[in-house]
C-alpha positions in Angstrom: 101.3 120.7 102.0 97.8 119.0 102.3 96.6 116.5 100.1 93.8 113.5 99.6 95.0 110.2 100.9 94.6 107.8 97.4 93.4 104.6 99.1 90.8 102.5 97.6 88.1 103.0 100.7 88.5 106.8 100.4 87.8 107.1 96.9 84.3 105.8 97.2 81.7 108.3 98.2 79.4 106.7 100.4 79.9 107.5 104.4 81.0 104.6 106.6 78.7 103.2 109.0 79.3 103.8 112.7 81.2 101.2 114.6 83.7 100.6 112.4 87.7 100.5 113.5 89.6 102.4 111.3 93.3 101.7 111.2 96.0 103.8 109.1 99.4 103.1 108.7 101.6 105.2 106.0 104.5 104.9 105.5 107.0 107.4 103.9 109.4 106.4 101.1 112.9 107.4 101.0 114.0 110.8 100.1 116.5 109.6 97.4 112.7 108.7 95.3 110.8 111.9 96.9 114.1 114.2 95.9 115.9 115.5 93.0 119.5 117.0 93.7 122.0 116.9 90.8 124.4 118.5 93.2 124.6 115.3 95.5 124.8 117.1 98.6 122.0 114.6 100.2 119.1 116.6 101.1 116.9 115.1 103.5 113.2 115.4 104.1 111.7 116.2 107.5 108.3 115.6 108.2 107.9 118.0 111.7 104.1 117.6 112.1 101.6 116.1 110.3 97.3 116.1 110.9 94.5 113.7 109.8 91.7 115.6 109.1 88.5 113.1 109.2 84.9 114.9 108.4 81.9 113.1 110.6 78.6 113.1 110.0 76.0 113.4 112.9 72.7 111.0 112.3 69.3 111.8 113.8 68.2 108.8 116.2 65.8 107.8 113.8 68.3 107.2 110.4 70.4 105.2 113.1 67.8 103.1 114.2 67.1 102.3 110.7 70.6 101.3 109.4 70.2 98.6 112.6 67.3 97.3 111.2 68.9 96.6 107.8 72.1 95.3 109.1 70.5 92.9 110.9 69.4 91.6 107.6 71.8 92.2 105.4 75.5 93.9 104.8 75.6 97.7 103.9 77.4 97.5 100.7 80.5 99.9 99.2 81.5 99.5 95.4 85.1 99.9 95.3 87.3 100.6 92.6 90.5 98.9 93.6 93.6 99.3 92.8 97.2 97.1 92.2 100.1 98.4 91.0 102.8 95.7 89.9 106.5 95.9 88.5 108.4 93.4 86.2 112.2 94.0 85.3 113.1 94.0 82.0 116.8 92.9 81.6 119.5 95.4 79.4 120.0 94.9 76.1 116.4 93.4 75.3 114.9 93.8 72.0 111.7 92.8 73.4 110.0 90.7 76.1 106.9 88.8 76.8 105.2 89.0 80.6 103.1 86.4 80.7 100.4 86.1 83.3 101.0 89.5 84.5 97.6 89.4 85.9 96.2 86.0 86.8 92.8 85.7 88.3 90.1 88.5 88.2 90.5 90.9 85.4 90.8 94.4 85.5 89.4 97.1 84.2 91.2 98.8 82.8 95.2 99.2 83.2 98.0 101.7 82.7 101.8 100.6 81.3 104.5 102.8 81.4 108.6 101.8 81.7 110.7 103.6 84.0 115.0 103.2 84.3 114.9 100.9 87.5 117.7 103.1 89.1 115.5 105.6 88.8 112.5 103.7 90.1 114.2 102.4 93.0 115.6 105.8 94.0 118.3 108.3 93.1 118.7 111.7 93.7 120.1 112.1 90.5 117.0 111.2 88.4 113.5 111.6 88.3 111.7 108.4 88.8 108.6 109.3 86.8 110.7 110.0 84.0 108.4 107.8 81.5 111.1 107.9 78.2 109.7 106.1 75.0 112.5 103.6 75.1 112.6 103.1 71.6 109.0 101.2 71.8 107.8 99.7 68.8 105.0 97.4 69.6 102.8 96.7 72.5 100.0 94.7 72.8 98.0 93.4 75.4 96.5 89.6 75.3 93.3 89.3 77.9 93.1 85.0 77.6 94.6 85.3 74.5 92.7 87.9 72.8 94.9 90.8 71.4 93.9 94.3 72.9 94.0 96.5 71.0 92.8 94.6 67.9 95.4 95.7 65.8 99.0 96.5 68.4 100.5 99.5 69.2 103.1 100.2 66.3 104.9 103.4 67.4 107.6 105.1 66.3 110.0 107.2 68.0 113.2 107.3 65.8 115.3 109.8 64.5 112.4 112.2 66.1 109.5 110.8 63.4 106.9 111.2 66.6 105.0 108.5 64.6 102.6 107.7 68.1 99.3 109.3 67.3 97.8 106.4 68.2 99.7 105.2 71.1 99.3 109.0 72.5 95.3 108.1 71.8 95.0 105.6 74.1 95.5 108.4 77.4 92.3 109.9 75.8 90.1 106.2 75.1 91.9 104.3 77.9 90.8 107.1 81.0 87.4 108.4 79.1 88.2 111.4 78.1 88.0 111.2 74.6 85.0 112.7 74.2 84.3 114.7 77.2 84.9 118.1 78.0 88.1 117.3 80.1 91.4 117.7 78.9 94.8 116.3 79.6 98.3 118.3 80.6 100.4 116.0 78.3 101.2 117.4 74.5 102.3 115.3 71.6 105.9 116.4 72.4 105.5 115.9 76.0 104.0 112.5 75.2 107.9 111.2 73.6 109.5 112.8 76.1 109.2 111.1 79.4 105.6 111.2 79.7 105.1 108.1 77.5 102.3 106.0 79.4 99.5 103.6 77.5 96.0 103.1 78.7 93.7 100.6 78.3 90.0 100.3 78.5 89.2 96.3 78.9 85.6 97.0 79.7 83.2 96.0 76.9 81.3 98.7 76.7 84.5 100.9 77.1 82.7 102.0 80.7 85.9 101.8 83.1 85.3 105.2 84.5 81.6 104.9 84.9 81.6 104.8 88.4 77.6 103.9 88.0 77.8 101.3 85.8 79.6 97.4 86.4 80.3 94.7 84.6 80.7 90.9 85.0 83.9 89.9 87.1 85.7 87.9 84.8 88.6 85.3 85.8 91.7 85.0 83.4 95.4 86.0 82.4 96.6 89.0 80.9 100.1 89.2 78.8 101.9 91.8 77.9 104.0 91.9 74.8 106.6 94.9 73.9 109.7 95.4 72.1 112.3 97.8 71.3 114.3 99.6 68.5 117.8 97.6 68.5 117.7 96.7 72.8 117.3 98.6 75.9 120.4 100.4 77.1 119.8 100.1 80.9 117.8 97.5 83.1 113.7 98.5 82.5 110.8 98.0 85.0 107.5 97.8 83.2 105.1 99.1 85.8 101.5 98.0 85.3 98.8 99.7 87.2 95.3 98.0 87.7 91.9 99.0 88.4 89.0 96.1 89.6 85.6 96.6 90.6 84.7 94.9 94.0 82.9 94.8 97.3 83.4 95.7 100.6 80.8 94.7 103.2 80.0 95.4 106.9 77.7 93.2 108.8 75.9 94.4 111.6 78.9 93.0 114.4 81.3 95.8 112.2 82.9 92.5 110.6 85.0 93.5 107.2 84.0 91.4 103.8 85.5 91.7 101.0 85.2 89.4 97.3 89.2 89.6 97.0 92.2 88.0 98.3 94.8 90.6 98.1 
């Protein structure tokens, strides 16, 4: 098994300067969330080597000499898209809930709901924790300082098997940019009601969240969620919210980190 390490600082494509300490600490979750056994007989997972593979670029003198010339004046520079992922527990038997400040101080831009069982979510063998069910949703809408995104809410409807979310099923398509490229998405209409059921959100103004070229003004505010249910929630809910920001991190010339957040 190999794979790309998602971390905010690798998904940027500029090469890091020379000098710089590079820590990495990961830690494994535990193997009742990695595993699904519906037999109960408590697999386990055993990691019995693992490799970092790190790909180095060699510099002639002269570039070198150059970047410490212009570190001496200024910071070398790496646009980051970052990334938080937050949880808020939504209590059995709800009809609906409001979370509000679910993001307060710099906006994102853009951001991904979906609700999970929170057994599921905080691990059991006997379920899939990114089993994203529909839950019976029948309005959602996002307020960025008050201002309701979409315009008009999310009005889904899953009853009785009407599959009445064309729109909500949209927003995977306008919320990553995909809508009108040549890229498609593995997640049908059917799939969409049954446990893939995730809502994206472009908040950019210029609906430019995936331009990885293009920024926009870091705005300060709160962002509230609203959502509620057919009849109430059967089991304890955690509404996951995942967040993208645009930032900066900077490296002066004594390999000091800078960054314009605090978390």
């Amino acid at each position: 098994m190999a794979g790309h390490i998602h971390c905010d600082v690798f998904n940027q494509d500029k090469f890091l300067v020379n000098g710089v300490d590079v820590r990495l600490r990961l830690v494994r979750f535990k193997d009742t969330f990695c595993l699904i056994d519906r037999t109960n007989k408590n697999y386990k997972i055993a990691i019995t080597e693992a490799s970092l593979i790190v790909r180095r670029a060699k510099l002639s003198p002269g570039v070198l000499l150059a970047h410490a010339k212009t570190l001496a004046k200024t910071t070398a520079k790496y646009p980051l898209t970052r990334v938080e992922v937050k949880s808020f527990v939504l209590h059995r038997g709800t009809s609906g809930e409001t979370i509000d400040n679910a993001i307060l101080g710099q906006l994102p831009k853009r951001v991904m709901l979906d609700f999970v069982d929170n057994t599921s979510l905080n691990g059991d063998t006997t379920r899939n924790s990114y089993d994203f069910k529909n839950w019976g949703i029948n309005f959602l809408s996002l307020y960025v300082d008050g201002v309701q995104v979409p315009g008009r809410p999310l009005q889904p409807s899953f009853a009785g098997g009407s599959h009445m979310e064309a729109e909500s099923y949209s927003t995977l398509f306008n919320g990553t940019d995909i809508h009108f490229s040549y890229n498609g998405i593995d997640i049908s209409r059917s799939d969409y009601s049954n446990g893939f059921c995730l809502f994206a959100f472009d908040l950019t103004p210029n609906l430019s969240a995936n331009c990885a070229t293009h920024w926009n003004l870091v705005k300060t505010g709160t962002l509230r969620i609203e959502v509620h249910f057919d009849g109430g929630t059967t089991t304890n809910l955690n509404c996951v919210l995942y967040a993208e920001y645009d930032n900066i991190l900077e490296i002066d010339s004594t390999r000091q980190i800078i960054v314009d957040y605090n978390s």
